[in-house]
C-alpha positions as CSV (number, residue, x, y, z in Angstrom):
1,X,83.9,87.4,112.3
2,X,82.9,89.6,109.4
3,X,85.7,90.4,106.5
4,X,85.9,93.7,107.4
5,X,86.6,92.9,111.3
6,X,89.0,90.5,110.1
7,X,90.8,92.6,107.5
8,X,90.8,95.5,110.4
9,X,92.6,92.6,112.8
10,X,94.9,92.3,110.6
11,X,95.8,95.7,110.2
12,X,96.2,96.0,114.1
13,X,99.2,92.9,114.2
14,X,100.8,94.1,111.0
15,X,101.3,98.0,112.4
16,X,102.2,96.5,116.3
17,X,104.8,94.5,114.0
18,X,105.7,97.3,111.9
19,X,106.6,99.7,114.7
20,X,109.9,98.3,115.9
21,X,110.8,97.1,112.0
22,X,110.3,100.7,111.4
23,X,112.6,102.1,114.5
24,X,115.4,99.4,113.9
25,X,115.7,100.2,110.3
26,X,115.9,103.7,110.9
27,X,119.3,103.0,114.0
28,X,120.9,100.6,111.7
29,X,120.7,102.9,108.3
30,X,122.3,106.0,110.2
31,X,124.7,103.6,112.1
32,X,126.2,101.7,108.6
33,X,126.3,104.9,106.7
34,X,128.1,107.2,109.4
35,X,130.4,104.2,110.4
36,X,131.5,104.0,106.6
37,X,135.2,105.7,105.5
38,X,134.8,109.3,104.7
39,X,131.6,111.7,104.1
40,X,130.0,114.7,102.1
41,X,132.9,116.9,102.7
42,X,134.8,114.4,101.1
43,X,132.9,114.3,98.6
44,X,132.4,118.3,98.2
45,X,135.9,118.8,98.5
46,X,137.1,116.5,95.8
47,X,134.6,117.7,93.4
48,X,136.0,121.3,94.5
49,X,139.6,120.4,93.9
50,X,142.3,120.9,96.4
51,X,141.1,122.1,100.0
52,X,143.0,123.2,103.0
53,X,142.7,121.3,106.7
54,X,140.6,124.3,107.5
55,X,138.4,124.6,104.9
56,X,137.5,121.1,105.4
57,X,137.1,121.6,108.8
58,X,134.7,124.7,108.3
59,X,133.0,122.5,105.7
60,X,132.2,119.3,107.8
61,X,131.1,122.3,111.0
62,X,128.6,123.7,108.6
63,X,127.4,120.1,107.7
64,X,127.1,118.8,111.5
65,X,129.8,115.8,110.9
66,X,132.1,117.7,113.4
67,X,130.0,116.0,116.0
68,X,130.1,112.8,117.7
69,X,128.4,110.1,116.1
70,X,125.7,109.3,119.3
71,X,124.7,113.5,119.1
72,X,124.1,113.3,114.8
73,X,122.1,110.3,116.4
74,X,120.1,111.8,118.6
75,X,119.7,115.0,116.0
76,X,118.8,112.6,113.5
77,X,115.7,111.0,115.1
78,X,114.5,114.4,116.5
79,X,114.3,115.9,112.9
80,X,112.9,112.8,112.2
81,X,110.0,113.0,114.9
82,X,109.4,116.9,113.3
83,X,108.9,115.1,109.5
84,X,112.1,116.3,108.7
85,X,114.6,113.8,106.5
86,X,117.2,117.0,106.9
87,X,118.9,118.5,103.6
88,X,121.0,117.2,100.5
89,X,124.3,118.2,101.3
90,X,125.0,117.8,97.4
91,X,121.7,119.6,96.2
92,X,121.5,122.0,98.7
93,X,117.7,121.2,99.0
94,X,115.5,119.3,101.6
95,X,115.5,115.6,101.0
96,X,111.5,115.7,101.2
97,X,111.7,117.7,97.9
98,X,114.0,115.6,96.2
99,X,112.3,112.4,96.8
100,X,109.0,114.2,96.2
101,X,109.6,114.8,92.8
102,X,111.3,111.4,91.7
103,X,109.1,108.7,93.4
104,X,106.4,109.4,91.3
105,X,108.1,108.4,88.3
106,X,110.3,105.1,90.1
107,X,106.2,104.1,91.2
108,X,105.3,104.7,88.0
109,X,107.9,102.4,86.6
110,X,108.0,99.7,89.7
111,X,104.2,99.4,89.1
112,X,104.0,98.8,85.4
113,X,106.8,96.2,85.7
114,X,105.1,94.9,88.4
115,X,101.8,94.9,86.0
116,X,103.8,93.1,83.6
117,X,105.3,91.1,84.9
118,X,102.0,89.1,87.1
119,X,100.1,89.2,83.6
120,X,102.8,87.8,81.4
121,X,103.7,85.6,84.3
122,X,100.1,84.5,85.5
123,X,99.2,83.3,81.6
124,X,102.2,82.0,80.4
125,X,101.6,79.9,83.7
126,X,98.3,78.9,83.1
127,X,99.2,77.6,79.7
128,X,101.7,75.9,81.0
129,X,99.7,74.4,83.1
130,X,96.8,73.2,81.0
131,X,99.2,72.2,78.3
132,X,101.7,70.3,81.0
133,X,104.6,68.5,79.2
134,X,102.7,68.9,75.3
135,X,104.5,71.2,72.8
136,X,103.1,74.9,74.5
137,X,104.7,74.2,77.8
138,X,108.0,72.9,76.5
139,X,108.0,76.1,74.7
140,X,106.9,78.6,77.1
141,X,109.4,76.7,79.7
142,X,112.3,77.6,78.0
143,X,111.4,80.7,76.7
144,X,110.9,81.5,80.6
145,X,114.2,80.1,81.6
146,X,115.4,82.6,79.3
147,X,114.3,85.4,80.7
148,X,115.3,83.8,84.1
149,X,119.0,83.4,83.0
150,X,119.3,86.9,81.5
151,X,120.4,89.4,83.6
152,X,118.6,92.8,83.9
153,X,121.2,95.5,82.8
154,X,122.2,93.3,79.9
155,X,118.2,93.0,79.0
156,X,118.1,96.9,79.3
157,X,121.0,97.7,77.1
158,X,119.5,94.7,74.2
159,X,116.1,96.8,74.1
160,X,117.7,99.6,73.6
161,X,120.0,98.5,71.0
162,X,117.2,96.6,69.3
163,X,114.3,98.6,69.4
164,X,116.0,102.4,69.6
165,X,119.3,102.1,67.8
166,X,118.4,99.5,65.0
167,X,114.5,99.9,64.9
168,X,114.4,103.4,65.9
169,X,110.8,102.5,66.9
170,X,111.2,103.8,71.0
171,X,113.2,106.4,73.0
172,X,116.3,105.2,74.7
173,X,116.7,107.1,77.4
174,X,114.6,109.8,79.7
175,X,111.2,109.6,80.6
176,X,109.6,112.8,77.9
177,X,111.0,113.9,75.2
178,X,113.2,116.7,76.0
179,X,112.9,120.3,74.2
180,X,108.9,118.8,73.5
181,X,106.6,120.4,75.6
182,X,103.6,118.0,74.9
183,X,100.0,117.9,76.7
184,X,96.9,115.6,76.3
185,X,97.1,112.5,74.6
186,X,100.4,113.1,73.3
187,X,102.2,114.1,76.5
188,X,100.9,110.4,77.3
189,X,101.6,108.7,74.7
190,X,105.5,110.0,74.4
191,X,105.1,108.8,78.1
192,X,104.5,105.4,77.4
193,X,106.5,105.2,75.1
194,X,109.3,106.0,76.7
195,X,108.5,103.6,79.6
196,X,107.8,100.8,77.5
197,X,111.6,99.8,77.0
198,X,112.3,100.1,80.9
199,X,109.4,98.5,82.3
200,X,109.9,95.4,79.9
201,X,113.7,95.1,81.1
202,X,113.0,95.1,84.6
203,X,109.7,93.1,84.2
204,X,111.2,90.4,82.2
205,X,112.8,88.1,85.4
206,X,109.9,88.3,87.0
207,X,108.0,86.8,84.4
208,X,109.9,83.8,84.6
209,X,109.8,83.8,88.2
210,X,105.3,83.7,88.3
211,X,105.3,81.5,85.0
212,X,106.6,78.9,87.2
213,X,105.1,79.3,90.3
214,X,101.1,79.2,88.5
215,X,102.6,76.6,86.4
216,X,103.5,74.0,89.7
217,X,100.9,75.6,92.2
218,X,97.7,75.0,89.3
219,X,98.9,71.3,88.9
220,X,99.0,70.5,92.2
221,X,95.4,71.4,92.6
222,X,94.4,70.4,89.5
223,X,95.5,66.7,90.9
224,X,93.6,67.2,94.0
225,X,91.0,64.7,94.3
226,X,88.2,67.6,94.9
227,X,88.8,68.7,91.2
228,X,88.2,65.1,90.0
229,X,84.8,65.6,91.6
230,X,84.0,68.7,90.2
231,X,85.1,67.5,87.0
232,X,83.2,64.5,87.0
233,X,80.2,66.1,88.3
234,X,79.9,68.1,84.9
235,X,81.7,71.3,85.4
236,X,83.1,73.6,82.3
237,X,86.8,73.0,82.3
238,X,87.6,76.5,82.5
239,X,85.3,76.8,85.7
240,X,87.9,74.4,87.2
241,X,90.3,76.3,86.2
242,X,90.0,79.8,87.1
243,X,87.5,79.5,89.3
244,X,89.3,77.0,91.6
245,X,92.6,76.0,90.1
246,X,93.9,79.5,89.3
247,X,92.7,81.1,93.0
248,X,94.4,78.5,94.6
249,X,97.5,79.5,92.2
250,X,97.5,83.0,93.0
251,X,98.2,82.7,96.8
252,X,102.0,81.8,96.8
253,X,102.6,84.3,93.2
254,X,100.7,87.3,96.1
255,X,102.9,86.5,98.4
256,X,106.2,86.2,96.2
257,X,105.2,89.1,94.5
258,X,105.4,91.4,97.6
259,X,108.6,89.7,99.0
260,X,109.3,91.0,95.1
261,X,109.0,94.7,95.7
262,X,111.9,94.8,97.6
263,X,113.9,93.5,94.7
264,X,112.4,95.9,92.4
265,X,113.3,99.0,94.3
266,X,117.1,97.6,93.9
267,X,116.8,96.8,90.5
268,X,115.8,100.6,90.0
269,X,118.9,101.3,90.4
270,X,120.3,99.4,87.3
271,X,117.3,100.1,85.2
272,X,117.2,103.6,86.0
273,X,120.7,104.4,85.7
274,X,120.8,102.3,81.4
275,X,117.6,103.9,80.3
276,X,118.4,107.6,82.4
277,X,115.1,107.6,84.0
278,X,115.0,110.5,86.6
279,X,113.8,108.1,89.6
280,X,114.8,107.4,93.0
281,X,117.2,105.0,91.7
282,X,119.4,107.1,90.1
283,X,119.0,109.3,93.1
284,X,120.3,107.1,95.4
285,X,123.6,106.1,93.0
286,X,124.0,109.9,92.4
287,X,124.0,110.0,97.0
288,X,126.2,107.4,97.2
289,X,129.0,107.9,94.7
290,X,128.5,111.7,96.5
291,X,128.0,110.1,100.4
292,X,125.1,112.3,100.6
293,X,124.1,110.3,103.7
294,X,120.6,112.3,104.2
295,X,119.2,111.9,100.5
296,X,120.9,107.9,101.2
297,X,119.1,107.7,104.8
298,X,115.5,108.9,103.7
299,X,115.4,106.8,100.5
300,X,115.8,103.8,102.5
301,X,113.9,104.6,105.1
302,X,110.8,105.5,102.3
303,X,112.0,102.3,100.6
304,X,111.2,100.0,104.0
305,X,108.3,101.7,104.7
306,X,107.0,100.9,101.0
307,X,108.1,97.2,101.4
308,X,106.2,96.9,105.1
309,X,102.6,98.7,103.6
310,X,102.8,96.5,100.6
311,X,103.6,93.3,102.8
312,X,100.5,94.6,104.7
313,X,98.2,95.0,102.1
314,X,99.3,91.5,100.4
315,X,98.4,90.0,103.5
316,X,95.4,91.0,103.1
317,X,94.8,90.0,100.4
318,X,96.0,86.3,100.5
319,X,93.8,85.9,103.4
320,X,91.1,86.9,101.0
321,X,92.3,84.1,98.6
322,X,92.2,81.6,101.0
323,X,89.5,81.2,103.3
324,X,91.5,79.2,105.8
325,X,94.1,82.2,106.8
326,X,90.7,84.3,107.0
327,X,89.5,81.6,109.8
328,X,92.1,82.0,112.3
């Protein structure tokens, strides 16, 4: 079977999978968030001050909560089946547009951490590794339980005090520079820099999390008896290394890294919320200290069906890793 049939295989059983994931999220979301004490009109009317019993009543009418929770249901998946996540009952807008216009920058942010992250965390493993119980891996093994022990909101608010407040060398907050109208090269350079600080804090556990797993996965295949032959049949130790060693590494720190993305759309949240980034995270603590349940239902259900393409696509690719998934 050629890769492309088998990569196409796969793609078939992920999506058959995928399917009911997909419908049982979506029951489950509307069912835990209508089921929970109170709702928008709560929320609108608090924010409003005092209301009457019939201005609340007109309020939660004009939202559709007056109805029974098996019709909002039943409305709920036909809007959905029309490509329609409904409105924000706290914006006023469609939920489409909302998300729209903050995923990009949560993707943006996700990805770079996510960049950082495998790179910081593939070669600090790799030294490890080659180095195994001299001076560099003792050192890189407890700068890594470092990062592993510290927590991410704490890491966020360091950076900032270190490197904005102290330093002065990097934004603190935002993603541009506001009252700045830049373009070219220095709209994207205020850019980075104002995702450097971010990116690092939410990148950091992670790092700790690869560094160990290329660390144990290179030694074990560096002390498989193949290796010895290659090794004593004249090969260039880095040959052995990346060439054999380090694609054998990469197949559990793939898979981990996907299970990962998950984590990383939660820890938007935190990251988003210290460092004011205008993401989806700070979207969804805005819905849910508002119980805007229609900006809270289509950011998870975007949010599983991120997690289910990427766990698709890293399938993929650790079948391309190892030649042995690609058999069966």
């Amino acid at each position: 079977m050629s890769a492309l049939a088998r990569t196409a295989k796969t793609l078939r059983r992920t999506a058959v999978q995928a399917v009911p994931t997909i419908a049982g999220i979506i029951v489950l979301n509307f069912l835990f968030l209508n089921l929970m004490p109170g709702d928008a009109a709560d929320a609108i009317a608090g924010r409003a001050g005092s209301a009457t019993a019939e201005t609340m009543e007109a309020l939660r009418q004009s939202l559709g909560l007056d109805q029974s929770l098996l019709t909002r249901l039943f409305v709920y998946l036909g809007d959905l089946a029309s490509f329609n996540l409904g409105r924000s009952a706290t914006y006023n807008v469609p939920v489409s547009a909302l998300i729209a216009e903050r995923l990009p920058n949560t993707m943006l942010l996700m990805f770079t951490a996510l960049t950082l992250a495998l790179t910081f965390g593939i070669g600090f493993g790799w030294i490890m590794a080659v180095f195994a119980s001299k001076w560099p891996d003792r050192l890189l093994t407890a700068l890594v339980l470092l990062f592993y022990s510290a927590p991410a909101f704490w890491l966020g608010l360091m950076t900032i005090v270190m490197f904005s407040a102290w330093l002065g060398w990097l934004p603190s907050s935002g993603n541009t520079s506001l009252g700045r109208n830049l373009t070219g090269l220095a709209g994207l350079k205020d850019r980075i820099q104002h995702l450097i600080l971010p990116a690092t804090a939410m990148a950091i556990n992670f790092v700790a999390i690869y560094a160990r797993l290329t660390r144990a996965a290179m030694l074990d295949v560096l002390r498989q008896d193949f290796m010895r032959t290659a090794a004593a049949k004249g090969l260039h130790p880095l040959v052995l290394q990346f060439r054999h060693a380090m694609r054998n590494a990469l197949i559990p720190v793939t898979t981990v890294a996907g299970m990962h993305l998950a984590n990383l759309l939660g820890g938007a949240v935190v990251i988003e919320t210290v460092f004011g980034w205008p993401g989806i995270g700070r979207l969804t603590l805005d819905a849910v200290l508002a119980r805007d349940y229609n900006v809270l239902l289509g950011i998870l259900l975007l949010s599983s069906v991120i997690v289910i393409v990427v766990n698709m696509l890293i399938e993929i690719i650790v079948s391309w890793l190892d030649p042995r998934i690609q058999a069966r």
